[in-house]
PAZAPA-4460 file (N, C-alpha, C; in steps of 0.05 Angstrom, whole numbers, plus 32768, in hexadecimal, padded with zeros to 4 digits):
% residues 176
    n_x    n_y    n_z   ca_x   ca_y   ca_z    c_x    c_y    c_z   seq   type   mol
   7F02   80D7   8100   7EF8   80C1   810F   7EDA   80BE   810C     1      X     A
   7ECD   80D0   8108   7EAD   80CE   80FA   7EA5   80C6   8117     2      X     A
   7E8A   80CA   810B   7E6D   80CA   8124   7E77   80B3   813D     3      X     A
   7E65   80A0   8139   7E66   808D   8149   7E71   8075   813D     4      X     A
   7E85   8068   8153   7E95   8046   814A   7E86   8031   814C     5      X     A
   7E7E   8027   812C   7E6C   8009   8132   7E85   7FFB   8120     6      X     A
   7E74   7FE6   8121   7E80   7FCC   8110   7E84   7FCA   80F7     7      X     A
   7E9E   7FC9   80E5   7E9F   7FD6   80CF   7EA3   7FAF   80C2     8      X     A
   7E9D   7FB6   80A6   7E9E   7F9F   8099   7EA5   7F9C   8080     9      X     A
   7EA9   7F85   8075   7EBF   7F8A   805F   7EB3   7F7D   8047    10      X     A
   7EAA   7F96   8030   7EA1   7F93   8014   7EB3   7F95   7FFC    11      X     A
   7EA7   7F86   7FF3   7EAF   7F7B   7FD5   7EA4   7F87   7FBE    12      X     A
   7EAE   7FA2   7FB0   7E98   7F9A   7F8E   7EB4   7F92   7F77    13      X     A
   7EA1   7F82   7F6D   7EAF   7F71   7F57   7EA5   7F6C   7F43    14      X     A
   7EAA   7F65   7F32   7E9E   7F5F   7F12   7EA4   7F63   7EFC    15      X     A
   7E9F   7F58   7EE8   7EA6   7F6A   7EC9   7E9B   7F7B   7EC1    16      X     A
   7E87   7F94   7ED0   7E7B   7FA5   7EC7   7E7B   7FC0   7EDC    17      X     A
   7E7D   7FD6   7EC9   7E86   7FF3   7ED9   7E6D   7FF7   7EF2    18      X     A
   7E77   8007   7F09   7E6A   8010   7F1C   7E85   8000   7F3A    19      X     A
   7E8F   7FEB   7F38   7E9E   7FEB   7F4D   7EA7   8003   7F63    20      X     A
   7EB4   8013   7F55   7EBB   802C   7F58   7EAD   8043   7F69    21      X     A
   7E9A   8043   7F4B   7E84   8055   7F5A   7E71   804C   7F75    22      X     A
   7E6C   803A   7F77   7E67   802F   7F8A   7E6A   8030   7F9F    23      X     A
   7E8D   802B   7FA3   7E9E   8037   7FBF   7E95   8050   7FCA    24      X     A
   7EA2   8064   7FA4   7E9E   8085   7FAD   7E87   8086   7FBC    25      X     A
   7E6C   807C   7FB4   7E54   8085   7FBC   7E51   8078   7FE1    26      X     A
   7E5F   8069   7FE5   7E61   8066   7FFC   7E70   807C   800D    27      X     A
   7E83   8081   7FFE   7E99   8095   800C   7E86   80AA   8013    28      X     A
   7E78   80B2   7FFC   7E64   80C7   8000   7E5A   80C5   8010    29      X     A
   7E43   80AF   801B   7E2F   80AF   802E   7E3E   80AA   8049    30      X     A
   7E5B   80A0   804D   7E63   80A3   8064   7E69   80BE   8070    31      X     A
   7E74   80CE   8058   7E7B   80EB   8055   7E68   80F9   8068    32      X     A
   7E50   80F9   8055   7E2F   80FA   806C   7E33   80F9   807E    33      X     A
   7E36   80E5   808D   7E35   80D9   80AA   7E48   80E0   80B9    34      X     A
   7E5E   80F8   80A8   7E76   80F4   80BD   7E8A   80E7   80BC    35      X     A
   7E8C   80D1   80B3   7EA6   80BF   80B1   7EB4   80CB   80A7    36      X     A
   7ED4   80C2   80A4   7EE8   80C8   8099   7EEF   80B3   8087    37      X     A
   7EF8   80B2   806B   7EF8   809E   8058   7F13   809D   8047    38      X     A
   7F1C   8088   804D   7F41   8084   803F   7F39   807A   802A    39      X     A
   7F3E   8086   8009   7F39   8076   7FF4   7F59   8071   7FE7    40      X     A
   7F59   805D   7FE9   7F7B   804C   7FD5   7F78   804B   7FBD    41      X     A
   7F78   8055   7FAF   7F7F   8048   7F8C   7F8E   8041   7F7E    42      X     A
   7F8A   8021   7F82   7FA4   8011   7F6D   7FA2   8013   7F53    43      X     A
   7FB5   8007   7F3B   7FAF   8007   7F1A   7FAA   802A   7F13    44      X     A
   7F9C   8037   7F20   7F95   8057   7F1B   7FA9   806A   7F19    45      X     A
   7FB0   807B   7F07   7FC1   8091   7F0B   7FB5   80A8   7EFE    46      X     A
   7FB2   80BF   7F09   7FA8   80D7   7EF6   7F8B   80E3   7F09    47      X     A
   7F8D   80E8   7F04   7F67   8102   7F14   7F5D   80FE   7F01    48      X     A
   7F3C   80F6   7F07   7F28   80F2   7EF5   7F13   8104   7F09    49      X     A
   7EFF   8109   7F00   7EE6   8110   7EFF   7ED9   810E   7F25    50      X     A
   7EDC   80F7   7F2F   7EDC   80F0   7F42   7EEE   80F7   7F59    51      X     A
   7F00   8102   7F58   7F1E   8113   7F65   7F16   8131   7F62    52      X     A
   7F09   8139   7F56   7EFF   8158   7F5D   7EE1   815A   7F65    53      X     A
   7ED4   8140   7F67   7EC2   814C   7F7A   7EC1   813E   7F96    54      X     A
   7ED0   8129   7F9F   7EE8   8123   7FB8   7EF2   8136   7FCA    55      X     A
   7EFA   8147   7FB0   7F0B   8163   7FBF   7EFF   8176   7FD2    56      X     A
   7EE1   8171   7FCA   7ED3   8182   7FDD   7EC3   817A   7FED    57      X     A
   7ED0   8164   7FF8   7ECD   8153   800F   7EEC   8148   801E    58      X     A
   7EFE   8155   8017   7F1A   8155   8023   7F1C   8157   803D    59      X     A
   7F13   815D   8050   7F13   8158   8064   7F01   813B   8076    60      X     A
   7EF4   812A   806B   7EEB   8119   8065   7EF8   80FA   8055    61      X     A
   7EFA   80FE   8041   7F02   80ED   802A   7F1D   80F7   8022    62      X     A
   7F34   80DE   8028   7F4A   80E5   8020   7F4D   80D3   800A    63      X     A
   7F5D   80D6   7FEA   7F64   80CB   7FD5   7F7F   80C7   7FD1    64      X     A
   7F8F   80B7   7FD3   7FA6   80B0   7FC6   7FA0   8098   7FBC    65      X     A
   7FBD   809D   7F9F   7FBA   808B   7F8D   7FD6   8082   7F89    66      X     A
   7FD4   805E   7F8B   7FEA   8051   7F8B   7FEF   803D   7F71    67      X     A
   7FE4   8047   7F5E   7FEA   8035   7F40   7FFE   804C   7F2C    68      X     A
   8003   8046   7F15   8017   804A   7EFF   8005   804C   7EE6    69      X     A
   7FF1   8042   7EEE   7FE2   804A   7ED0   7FE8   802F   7EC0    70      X     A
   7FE2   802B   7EA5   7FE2   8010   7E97   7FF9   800E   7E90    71      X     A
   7FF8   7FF0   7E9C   8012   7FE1   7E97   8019   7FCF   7E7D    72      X     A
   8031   7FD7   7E6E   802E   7FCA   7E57   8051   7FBD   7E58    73      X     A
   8060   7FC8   7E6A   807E   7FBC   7E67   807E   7FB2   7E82    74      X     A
   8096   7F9E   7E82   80A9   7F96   7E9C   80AC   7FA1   7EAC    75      X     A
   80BA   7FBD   7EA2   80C4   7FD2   7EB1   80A6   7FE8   7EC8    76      X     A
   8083   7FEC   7EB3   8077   7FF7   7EB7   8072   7FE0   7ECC    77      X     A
   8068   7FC6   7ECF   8065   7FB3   7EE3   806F   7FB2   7EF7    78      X     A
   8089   7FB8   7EF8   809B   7FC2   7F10   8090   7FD8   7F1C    79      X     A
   809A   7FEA   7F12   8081   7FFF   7F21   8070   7FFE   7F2D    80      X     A
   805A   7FEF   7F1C   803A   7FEA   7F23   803A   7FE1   7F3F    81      X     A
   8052   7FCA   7F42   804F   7FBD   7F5C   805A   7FCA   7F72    82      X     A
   8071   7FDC   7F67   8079   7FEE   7F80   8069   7FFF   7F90    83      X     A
   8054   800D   7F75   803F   801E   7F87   802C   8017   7F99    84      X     A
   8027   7FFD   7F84   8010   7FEA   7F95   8018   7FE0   7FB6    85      X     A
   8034   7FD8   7FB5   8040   7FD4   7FCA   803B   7FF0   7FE7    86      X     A
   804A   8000   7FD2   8046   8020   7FE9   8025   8021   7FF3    87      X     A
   8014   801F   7FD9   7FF7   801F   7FEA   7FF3   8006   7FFF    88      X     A
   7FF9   7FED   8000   7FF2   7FE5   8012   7FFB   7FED   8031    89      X     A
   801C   7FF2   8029   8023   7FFF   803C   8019   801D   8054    90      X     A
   8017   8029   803C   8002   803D   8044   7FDC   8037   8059    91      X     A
   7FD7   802C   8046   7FBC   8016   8052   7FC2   800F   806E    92      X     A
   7FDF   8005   807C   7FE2   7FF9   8094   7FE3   8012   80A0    93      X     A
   7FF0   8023   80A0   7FED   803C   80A7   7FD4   804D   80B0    94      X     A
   7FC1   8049   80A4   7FAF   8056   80A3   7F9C   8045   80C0    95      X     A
   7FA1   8025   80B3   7F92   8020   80C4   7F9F   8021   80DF    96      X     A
   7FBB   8024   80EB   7FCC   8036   8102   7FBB   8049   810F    97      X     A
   7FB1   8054   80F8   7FA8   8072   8106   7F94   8073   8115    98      X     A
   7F81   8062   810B   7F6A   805D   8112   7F55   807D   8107    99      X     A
   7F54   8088   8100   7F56   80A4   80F3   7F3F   80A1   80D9   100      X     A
   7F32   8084   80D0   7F25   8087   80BA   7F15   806E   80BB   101      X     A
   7EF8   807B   80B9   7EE3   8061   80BB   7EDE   8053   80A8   102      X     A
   7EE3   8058   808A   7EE3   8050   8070   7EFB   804C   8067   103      X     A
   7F08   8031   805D   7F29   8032   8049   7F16   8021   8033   104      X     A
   7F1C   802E   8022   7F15   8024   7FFE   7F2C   8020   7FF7   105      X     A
   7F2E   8007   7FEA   7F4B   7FF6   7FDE   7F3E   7FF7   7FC4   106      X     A
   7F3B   8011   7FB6   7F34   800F   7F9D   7F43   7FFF   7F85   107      X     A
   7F39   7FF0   7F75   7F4B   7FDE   7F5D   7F5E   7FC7   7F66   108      X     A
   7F52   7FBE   7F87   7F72   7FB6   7F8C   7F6C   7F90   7F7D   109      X     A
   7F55   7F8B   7F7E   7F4F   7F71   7F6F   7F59   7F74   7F56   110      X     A
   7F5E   7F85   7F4A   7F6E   7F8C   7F28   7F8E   7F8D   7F36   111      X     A
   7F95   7F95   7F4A   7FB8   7F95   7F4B   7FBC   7F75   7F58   112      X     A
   7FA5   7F68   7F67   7FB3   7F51   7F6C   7FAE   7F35   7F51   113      X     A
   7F9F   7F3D   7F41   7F93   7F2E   7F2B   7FAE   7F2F   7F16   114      X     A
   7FC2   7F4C   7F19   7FDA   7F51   7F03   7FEE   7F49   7F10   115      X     A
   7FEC   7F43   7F2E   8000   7F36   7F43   8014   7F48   7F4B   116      X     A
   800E   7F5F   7F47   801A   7F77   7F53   8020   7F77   7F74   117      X     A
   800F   7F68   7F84   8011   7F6A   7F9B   800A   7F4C   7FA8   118      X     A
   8017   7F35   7FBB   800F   7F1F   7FC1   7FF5   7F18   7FCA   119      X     A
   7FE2   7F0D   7FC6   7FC8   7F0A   7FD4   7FCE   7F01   7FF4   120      X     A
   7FDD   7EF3   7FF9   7FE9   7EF7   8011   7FDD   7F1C   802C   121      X     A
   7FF0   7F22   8017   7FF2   7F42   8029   7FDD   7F4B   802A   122      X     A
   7FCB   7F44   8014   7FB8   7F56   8011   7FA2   7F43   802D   123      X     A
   7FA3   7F2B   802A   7F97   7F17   8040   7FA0   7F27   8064   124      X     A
   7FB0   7F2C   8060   7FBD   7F31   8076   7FBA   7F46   8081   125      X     A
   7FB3   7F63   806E   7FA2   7F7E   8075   7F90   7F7B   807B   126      X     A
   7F77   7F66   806F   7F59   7F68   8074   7F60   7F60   8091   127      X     A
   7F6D   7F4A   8095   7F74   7F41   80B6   7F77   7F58   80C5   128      X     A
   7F89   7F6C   80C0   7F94   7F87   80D9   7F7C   7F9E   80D6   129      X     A
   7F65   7F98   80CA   7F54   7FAE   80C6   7F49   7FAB   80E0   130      X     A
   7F43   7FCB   80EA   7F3E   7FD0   8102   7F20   7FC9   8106   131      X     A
   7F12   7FC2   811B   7EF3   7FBD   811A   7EE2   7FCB   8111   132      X     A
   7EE8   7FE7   8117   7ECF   7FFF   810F   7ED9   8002   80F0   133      X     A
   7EE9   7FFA   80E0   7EEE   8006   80CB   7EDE   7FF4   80AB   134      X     A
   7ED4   7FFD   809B   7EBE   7FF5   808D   7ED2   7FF5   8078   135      X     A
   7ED8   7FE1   8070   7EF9   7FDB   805A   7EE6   7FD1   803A   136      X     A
   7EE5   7FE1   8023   7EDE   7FDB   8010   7EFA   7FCD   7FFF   137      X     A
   7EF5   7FB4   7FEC   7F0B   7FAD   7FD1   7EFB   7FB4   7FB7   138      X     A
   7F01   7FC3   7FA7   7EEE   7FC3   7F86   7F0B   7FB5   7F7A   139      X     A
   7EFB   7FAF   7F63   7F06   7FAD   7F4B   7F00   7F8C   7F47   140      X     A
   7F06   7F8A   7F23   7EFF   7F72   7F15   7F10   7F55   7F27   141      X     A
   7EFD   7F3A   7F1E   7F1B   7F28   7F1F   7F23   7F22   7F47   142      X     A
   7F06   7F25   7F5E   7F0A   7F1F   7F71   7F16   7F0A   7F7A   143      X     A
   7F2F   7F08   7F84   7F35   7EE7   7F8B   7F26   7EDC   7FA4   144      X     A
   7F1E   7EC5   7F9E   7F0B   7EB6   7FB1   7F0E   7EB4   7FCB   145      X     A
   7F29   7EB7   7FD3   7F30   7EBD   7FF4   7F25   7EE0   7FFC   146      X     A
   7F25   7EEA   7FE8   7F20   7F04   7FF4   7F02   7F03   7FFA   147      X     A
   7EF7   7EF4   7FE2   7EDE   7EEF   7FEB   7EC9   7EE5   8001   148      X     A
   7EE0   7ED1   7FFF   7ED6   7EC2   8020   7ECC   7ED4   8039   149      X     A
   7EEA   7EDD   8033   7EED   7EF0   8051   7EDE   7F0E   8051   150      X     A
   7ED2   7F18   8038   7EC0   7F2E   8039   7EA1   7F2A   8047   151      X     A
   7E95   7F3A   8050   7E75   7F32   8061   7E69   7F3D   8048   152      X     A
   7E6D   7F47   8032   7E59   7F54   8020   7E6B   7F56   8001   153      X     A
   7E61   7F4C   7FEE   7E6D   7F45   7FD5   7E5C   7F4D   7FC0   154      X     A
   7E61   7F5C   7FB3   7E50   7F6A   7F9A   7E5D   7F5C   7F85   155      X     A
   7E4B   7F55   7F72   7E61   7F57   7F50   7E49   7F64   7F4B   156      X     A
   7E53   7F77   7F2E   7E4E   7F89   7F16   7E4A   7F74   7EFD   157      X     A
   7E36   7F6E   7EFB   7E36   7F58   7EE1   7E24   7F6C   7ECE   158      X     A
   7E41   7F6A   7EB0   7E2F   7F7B   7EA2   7E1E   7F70   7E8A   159      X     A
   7E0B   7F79   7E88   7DEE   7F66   7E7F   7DE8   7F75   7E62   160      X     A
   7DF5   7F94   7E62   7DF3   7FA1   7E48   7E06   7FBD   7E4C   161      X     A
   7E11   7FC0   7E39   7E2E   7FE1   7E3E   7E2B   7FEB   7E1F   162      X     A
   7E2F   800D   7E22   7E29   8017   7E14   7E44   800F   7E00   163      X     A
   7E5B   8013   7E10   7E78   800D   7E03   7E76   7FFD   7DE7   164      X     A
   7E61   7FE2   7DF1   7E62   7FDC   7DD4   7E59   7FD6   7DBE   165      X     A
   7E43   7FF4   7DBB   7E3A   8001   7DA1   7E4F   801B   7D9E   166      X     A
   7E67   801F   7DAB   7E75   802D   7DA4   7E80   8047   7DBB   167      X     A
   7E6B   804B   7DC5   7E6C   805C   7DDE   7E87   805F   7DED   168      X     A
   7E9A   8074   7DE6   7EB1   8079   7DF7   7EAF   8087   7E13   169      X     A
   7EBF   8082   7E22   7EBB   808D   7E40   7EB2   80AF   7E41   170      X     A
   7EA6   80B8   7E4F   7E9B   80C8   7E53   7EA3   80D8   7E67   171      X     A
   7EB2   80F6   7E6C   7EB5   80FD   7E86   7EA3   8106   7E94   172      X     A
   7EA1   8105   7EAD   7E91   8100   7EC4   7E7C   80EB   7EC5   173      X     A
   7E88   80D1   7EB7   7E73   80C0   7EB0   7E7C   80A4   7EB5   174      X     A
   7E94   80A6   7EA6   7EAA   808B   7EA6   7EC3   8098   7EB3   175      X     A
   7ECA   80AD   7EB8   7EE3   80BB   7EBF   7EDE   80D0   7ECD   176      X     A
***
């Protein structure tokens, strides 16, 4: 339940350029600081990267589950995609039940509603049940404009120059 209950508010990072992500994390972090307790969701994501082991040692703090399938290339993997995506939102209502976490990060979920994995509807309808004190982040590419509306704070990532394309492959602890 972290320090003290203020008024939590609801950010957006978005864009075609990397840092969405990190962004959040680095919030998670500085709430971490302060005490809070921080629910991170990850849609589209499957697998531990770089960022999940040093989380870990903030486990009592920062909880991680991940509700994506990894890239989708069949019918069948899209089915999936949406099932998990489904379970995380479900999950998400839950959490906010508990009242138990001053931070929920809906990491990638603008990438699962952009592949239509999940109705924008539902997802309209969580930002609605979010509890007052709770400081509700969305990342990922491809924001839809209702989400936008209804966020108090909206980042995009506009990328202006990337190493990627003089060749530059991902990097662990860097991109992963």
């Amino acid at each position: 339940m972290g320090a003290t209950r203020r008024k939590g508010y609801i950010q957006v990072y978005t864009g075609d350029s990397k840092g969405k992500t990190t962004a959040a994390l680095g919030l998670a972090l500085r709430a971490a600081g302060a005490g809070h307790r921080t629910f991170i969701a990850q849609f589209i994501k499957k697998g531990k990267s770089s960022e999940h082991k040093a989380l870990e040692r903030f486990k009592d703090l920062i909880e991680v589950r991940q509700y994506g399938t990894g890239f989708i290339r069949t019918e069948q993997q899209l089915i999936a995609a949406s099932r998990a995506a489904v379970r995380g939102l479900e999950a998400v209502k839950e959490i906010f039940k508990t009242g138990n976490f001053d931070v929920v990060i809906l990491d990638e979920i603008n990438v699962a509603l952009f592949k239509k994995l999940i109705p924008l509807e539902e997802v309209l309808s969580l930002i609605d049940m979010k509890p007052k004190h709770v400081e509700l982040v969305l990342t990922g590419r491809y924001a839809p404009e209702e989400i936008i509306e209804k966020a108090d704070l909206v980042t995009e990532m506009k990328e202006v120059k990337h190493y990627y394309s003089s060749g530059v492959k991902a990097r662990k602890g860097i991109e992963f």
